[in-house]
N, C-alpha and C positions, 0 to 999 in steps of 0.2 A: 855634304858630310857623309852620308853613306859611300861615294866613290871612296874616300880617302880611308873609310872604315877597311872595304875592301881589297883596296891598293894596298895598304898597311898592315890588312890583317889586326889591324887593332885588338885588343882584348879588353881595357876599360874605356868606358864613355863618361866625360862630363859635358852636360850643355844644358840648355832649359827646356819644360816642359813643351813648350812650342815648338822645338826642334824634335822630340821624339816622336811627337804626333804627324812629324815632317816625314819621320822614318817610316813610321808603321806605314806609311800612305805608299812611301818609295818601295815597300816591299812585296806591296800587293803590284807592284809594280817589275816585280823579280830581283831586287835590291838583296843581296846577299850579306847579312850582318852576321851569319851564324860564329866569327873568330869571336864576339863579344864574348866577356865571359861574365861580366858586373857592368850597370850602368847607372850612375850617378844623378840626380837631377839633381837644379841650382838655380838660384836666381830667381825664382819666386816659388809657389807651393805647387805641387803636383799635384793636380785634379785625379780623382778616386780613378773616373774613365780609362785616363791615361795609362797608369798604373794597371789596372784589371788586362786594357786592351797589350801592354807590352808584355805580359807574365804570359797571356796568353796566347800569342803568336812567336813567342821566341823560345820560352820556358826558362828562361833567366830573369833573376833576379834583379829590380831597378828600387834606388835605394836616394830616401829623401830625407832633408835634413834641414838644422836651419844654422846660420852665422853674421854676426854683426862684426861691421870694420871698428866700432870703437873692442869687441871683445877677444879681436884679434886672430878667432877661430870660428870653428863648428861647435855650439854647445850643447845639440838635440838634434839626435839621428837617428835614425834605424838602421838592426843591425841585420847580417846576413841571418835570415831562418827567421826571423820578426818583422820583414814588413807585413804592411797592410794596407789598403787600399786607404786614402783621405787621412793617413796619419803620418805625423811627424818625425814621431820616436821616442825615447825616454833620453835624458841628460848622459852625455859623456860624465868616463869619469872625472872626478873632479871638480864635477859642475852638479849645482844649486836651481831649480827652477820651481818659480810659484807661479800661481795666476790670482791675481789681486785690484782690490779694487780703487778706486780713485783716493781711498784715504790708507793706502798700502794693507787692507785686511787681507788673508787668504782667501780666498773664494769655495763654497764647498764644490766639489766633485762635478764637474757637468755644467756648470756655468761658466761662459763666457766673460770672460775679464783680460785685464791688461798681462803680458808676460812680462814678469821681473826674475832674474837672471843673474849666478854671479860664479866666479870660481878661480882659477890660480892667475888668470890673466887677462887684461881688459883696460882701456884707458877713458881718462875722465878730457870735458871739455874745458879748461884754465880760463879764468877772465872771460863768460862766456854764458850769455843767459840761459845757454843750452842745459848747464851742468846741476843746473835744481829740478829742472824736467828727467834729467836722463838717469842720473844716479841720486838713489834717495835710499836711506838706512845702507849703505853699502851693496843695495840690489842695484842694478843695471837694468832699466824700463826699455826695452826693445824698441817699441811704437810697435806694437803684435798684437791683438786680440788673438786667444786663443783660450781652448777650455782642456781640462784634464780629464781623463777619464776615470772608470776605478780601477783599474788594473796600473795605472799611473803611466799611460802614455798620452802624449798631448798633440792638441789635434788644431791646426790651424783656421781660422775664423775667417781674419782679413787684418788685412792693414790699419792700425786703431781709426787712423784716417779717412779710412775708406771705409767703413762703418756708415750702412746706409739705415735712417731714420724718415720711417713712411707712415702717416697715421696712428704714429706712437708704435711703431715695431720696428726693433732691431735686426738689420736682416744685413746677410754676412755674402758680399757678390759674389765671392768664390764659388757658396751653393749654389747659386744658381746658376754661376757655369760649371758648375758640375752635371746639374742637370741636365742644360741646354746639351750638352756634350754626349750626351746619352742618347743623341736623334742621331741619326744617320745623315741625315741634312746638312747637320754642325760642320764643320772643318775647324772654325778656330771660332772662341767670343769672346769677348771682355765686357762687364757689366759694370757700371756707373750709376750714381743717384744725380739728376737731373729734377733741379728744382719744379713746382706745382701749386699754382694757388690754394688747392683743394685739401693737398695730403702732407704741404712740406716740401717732400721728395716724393719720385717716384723713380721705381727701378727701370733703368734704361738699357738692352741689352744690343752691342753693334757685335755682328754675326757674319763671319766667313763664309759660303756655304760650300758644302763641297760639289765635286765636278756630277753636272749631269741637276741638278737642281736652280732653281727660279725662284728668285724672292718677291713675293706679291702679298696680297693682302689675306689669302687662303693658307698660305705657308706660314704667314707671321700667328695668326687664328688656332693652326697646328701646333706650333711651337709652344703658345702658349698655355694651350692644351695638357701637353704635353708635362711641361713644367708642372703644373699645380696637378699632375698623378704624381709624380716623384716627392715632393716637397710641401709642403702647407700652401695652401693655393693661396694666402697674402702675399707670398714672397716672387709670386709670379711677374715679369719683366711688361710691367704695362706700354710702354714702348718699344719698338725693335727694329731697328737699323741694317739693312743689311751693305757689306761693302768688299769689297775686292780685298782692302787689309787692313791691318790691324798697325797703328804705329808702336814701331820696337827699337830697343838699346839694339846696339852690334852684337850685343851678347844671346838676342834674343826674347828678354824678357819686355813684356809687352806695358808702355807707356798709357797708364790710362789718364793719369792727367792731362794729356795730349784732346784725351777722348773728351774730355771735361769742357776742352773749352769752343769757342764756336768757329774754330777753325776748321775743324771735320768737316769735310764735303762727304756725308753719304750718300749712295747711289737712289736709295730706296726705304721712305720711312712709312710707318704707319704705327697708330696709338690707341689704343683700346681705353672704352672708357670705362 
């Protein structure tokens, strides 16, 4: 992608969070993106990292949002002169967003709950057990965890699905590849809950590393280190994988149910007890 930035002189970028961190890497590598003028992420949520590390080697602007195929659009974006690192955005116009709970209540401020979602345009599933799950009071249930703040922008969580539950705590894997992401080490991670007799789940994190690094049993030690200064040290990744890649869509966005199952061949594991 950067060749064709170049070649083209492109001026905006859409692609996923995985592809930009493809960029920042290509540049330290003499990668000339400077025609960009706006750069878009898509396709899943843009780690705070990511975000910090592109504003601050390009000084352009990358702008993250969110959209459902049944609502037809973008309903939560940011806008130019408003992003921010690890957030979403506030509702286009037109659009309605709450965060609520399993029996449709508002949620207050700062909790994490389901996003429900509605405004000029959006489709229902017909004949179809999907459609009591998805639309309820005329809101639109995403499948999103996310919480709101008080200034009223909203800030991604995880996938309701992918909502990991470890000795009774909710912990949201995105953080903690945010965190992971914040080592030097990182290149790419995608984090999973991987069953455990002891906890339920335990947080499992498989780890790109970047060039010039060795995954062993001293680095996974670091990492996890590492993790629990950034974050509440529960949410730290008591398992850690490391592996050459990460399974992804064509679009880029990275498959963790892929990750889920025991098909992964990683290179190198180890588990902290």
């Amino acid at each position: 992608m950067p060749e064709i930035i170049e070649e083209h002189q492109a001026t905006i970028c859409f692609t996923a969070p995985t592809a930009y961190r493809a960029m920042l890497a290509a540049m330290d590598g003499g990668a000339d993106l400077s025609s960009l003028r706006i750069a878009v992420s898509a396709g899943e949520t843009l780690p705070g990292p990511v975000f910090e590390e592109w504003t601050r080697k390009t000084g352009k602007p990358i702008l993250d949002g969110i959209g459902a195929t049944e609502m037809l659009h973008v309903f939560i974006s940011n806008r130019l002169g408003e992003g921010r690192p690890a957030c979403t955005g506030r509702p286009l116009t037109g659009y309605e967003a709450i965060i609520v709970d399993d029996s449709m209540n508002e949620v207050p401020r700062g909790t994490v709950g389901k996003l429900a979602v509605r405004g000029p345009i959006g489709c229902r599933y017909l004949a179809d057990t999907r459609q009591k799950d998805y639309v309820r009071g005329g809101w639109n249930l995403t499948g999103d965890a996310f919480y709101q703040d008080e200034e009223g922008y909203f800030h991604f969580a995880a996938r309701a699905d992918d909502m990991i539950v470890s000795a009774g705590y909710n912990i949201a894997g995105p953080e903690v590849e945010a965190a992971l992401l914040k080592h030097d080490a990182v290149a790419e991670c995608a984090v999973i809950g991987v069953p455990d007799e002891t906890r339920g789940m335990i947080i499992q994190a498989h780890v790109v590393l970047a060039q010039g690094f060795s995954g062993d049993d001293v680095l996974t030690k670091h990492l996890q280190e590492h993790v629990k200064s950034i974050i509440a040290p529960y949410k730290y990744p008591r398992s850690i994988i490391f592996t050459e890649a990460l399974p992804k869509t064509e679009s880029g966005k990275i498959q963790r149910f892929r990750l889920r199952s025991a098909a992964t061949a990683p290179q190198v594991s180890a588990q902290a007890v």
